[in-house]
N, C-alpha and C positions, 0 to 999 in steps of 0.2 A: 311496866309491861315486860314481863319475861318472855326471851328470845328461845328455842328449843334446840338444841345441841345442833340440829342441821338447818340453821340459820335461818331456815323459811319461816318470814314471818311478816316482813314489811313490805311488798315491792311495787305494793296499790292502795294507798288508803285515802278515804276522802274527809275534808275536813268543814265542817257544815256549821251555821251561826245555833250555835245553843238557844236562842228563842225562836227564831223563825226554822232551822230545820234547809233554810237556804248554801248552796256548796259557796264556799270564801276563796275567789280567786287573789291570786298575788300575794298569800301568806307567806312573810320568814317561818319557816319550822325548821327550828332546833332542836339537834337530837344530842343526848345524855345519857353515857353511859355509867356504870354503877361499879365505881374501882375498891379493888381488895383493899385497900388502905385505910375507904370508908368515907368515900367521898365523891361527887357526881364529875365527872368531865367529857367536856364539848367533845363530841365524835360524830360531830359534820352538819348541813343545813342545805336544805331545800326550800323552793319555793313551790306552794299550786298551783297549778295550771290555770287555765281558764274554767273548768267544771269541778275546780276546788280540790284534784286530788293529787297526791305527793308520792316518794316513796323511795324506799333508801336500798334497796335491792337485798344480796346477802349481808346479813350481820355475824359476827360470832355470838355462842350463845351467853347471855348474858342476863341481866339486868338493865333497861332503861326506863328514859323519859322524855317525854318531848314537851318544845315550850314553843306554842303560838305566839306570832308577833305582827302587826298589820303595820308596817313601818311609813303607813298614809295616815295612820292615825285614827282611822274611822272606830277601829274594836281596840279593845283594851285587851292587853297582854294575859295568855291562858296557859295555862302547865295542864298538859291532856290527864282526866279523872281528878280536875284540883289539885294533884300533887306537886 
């Protein structure tokens, strides 16, 4: 998920179960950013709200990725577009 040089890009997103289309309250999401090195590192984690949506305000522009986590166990762990 490429960020645009003036950081607007993440500050509301909602995050909804892949077969039903329902918003996932109390998600860990973990965000990954994309180092010159060439390799991903942890650059911060929120949870959703009650109506499922998250949001990490301004970023630098970059390269990320995020990784769903239901830490109740009901969903099985997702990297946002598979990746």
């Amino acid at each position: 998920m490429p960020v645009p040089a003036n950081g607007s890009c993440c500050s509301r997103i909602r995050a909804t179960s892949e077969a039903t289309g329902t918003p996932l309250a109390g998600m860990r999401v973990d965000l990954f950013g994309w180092n010159p090195g060439g390799w991903w590192v942890a650059a911060g984690a929120q949870y959703t709200d009650a109506s499922g949506y998250y949001g990490f305000g301004w970023l630098r522009a970059g390269t990320y990725s995020v990784k769903f986590r239901d830490e109740g166990g009901l969903h099985l762990e997702e990297w946002y577009a598979d990746q």
